[in-house]
N, C-alpha and C positions, 0 to 999 in steps of 0.2 A: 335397690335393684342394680344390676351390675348390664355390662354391653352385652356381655355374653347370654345373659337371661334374656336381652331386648331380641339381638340378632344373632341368633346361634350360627349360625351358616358361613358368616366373615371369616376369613382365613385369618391365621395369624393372631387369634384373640389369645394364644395360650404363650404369647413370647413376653409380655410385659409391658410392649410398648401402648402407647397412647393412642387413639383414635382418629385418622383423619378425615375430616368430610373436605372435599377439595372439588373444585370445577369453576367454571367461569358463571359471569352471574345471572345470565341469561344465555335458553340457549338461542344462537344467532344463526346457525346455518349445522348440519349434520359433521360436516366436513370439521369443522374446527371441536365440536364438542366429541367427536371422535377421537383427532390429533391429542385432545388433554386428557380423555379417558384413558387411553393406551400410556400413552409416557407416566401418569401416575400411575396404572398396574405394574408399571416395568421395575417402578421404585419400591412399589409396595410388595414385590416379590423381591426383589432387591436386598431391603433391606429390612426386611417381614414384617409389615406392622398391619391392622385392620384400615381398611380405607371403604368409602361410601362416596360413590360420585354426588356431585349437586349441581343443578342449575335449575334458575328456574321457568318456567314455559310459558311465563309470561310476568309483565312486572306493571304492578295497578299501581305502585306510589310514586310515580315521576312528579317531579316537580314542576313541569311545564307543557301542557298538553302535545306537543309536538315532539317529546321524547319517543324515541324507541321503547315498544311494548311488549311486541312478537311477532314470531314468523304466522303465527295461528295456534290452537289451543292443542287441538287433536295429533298437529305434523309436528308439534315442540313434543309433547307424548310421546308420542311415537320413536322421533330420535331417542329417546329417556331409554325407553324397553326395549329399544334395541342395544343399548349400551349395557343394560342388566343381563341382557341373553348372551351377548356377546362375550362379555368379561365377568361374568357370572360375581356381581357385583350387586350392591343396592345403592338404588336412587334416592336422592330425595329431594325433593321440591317445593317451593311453598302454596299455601293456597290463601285465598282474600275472605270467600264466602262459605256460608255450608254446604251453597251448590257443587262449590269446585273440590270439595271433601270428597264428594263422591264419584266425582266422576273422576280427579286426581287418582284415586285411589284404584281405581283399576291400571296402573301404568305403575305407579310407586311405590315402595317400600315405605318411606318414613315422608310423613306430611311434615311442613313446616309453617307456624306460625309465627306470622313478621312480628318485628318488635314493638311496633304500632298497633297490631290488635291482638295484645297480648292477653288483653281485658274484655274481649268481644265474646261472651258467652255462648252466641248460638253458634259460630265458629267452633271453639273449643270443645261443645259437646257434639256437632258434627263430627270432627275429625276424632274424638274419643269412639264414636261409633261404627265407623270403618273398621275398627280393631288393627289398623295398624299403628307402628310407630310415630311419636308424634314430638315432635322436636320446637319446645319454644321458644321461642328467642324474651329473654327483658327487654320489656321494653324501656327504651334512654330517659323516663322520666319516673322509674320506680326503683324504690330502695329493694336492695337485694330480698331481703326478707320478705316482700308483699309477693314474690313470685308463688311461694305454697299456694297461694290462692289459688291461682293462674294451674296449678297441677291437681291440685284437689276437683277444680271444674271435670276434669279429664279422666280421671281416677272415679269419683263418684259418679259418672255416665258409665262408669262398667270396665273402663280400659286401665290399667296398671303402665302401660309399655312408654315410659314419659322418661326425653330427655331435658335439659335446659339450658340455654346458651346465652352466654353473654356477651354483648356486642358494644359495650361502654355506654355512658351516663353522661348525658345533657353538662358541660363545663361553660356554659354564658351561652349563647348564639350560636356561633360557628364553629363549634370544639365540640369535643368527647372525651371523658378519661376514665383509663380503669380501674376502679379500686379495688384492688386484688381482696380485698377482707373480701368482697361478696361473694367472693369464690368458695372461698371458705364457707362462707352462713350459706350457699346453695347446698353445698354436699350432706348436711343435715338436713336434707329434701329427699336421702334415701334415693336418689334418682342419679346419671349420669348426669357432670356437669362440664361442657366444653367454654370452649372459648373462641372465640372471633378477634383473629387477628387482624382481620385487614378492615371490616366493616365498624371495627374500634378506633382507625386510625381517616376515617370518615371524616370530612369536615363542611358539613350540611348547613344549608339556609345561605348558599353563597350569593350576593345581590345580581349574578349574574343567571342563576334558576340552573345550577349544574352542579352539584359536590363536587367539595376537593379533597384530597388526600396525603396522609404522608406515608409513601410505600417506604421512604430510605427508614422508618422506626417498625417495619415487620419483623426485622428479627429482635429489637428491644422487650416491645410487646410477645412474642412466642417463649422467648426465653423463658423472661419471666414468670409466664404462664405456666409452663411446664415446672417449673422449679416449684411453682405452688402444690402444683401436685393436680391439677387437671385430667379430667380423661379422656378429655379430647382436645384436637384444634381444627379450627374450624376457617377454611381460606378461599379467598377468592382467588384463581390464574388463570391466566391466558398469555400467548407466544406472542403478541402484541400490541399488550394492555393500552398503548395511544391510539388502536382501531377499535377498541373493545364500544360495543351499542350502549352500555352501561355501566357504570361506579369504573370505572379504566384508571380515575388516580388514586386508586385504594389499592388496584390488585400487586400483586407478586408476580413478577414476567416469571413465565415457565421455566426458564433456562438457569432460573436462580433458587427455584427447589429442592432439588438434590443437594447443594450444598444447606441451607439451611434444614432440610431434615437432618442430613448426618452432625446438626451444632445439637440440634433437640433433640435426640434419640440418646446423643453423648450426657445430656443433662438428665435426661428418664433415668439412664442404667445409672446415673449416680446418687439418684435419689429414692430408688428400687426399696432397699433398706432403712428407710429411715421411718 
């Protein structure tokens, strides 16, 4: 199944390019997830590729109880669909529970399931049951190929509409890397398969209870991605990833997008034919 089959309504599906899901990783206040909505439409009519805002409205796997969660469930929502109306765009977001399936699901387009409960059944057949989009992240501690599983749960609850996203694999403790083969063995899943650029360059379990990041390798990792042949990418940004509530030394500063789409878009059209 192709993006176009998932979300017919995305501008720009008929140019070539790849798929962005782009936002910051929580959203923190209306003001700021507005400021990144808009400057990626401007880019995505810019330089015409499909795009899908993302944040999410709340975040349940902090590593230290005193982390930033959310503004609230309903008012994180709400900014969401007003950014869908607005820029006549799709959301998407993740959800924890089956509860949040449904109630997520009147506000979003495409549900997101973390890479941690990528194996959590009554989740997956939740969000299969919404009938919308459903986007799952591997989870860092399964070989590419155990993900069919992880879509079949979703698929056999009645839903078809299944993307998959890779966000790199457990390297010892405090690392992640990508092995681009997985990329590969996803796309014989018949499904969309993106890629996580910034959430790949993660570096989790730090003894101080905060991730760290390596944003200076986002354009290594995208590169590369797209030269596989990807159908999407998948990024965290924000205008000042050192104030960001969460994952802030993963992201991509806003102001550094436009140039690295127009490296990635120059690597799609050269790889278009092959």
């Amino acid at each position: 199944m192709y993006i176009k089959e998932l979300l017919p309504e995305i501008k720009h599906l008929d140019t070539g390019n790849f798929l962005l899901i782009a936002g910051p990783c929580v959203v923190e206040n209306e003001e700021n997830c507005l400021t990144i909505a808009e400057h990626v439409v401007k880019l995505s009519e810019k330089y015409a590729f499909p795009y899908i805002f993302k944040a999410s409205y709340k975040k349940a796997n902090r590593s230290k109880l005193d982390s930033f969660t959310g503004i609230g469930d309903r008012e994180a929502l709400e900014i969401l669909k007003k950014i869908k109306n607005k820029y006549q765009i799709p959301v998407l977001t993740d959800i924890h529970t089956p509860e949040e399936a449904y109630f997520a699901a009147g506000y979003a387009d495409i549900l997101q399931i973390p890479a941690f409960l990528c194996r959590q059944t009554d989740l997956l057949v939740a969000a299969a049951k919404t009938g919308k989009v459903i986007n799952i992240k591997k989870g860092q501690f399964l070989a590419p190929d155990s993900m069919r599983f992880a879509k079949e749960k979703v698929v056999q609850s009645g839903n078809n509409k299944v993307m998959l996203t890779d966000r790199g694999t457990m390297f010892g403790y405090h690392d992640l890397i990508v092995d681009y083969r997985g990329l590969v063995e996803m796309k014989k899943f018949n499904c969309p398969v993106i890629l996580d650029i910034t959430h790949s360059l993660q570096q989790p379990n730090q003894p101080g209870g905060v991730s760290g990041g390596q944003p200076e390798m986002i354009e290594t990792i995208a590169r590369a991605g797209v030269a596989v042949g990807v159908d999407g990418i998948f990024l965290e940004t924000h205008p000042e990833p050192e104030k960001a509530l969460s994952d802030g030394a993963n992201m991509l500063k806003m102001q550094y997008l436009e140039d690295l789409l127009i490296k990635l878009i120059k690597i799609r059209n050269t790889i278009k034919d092959f």
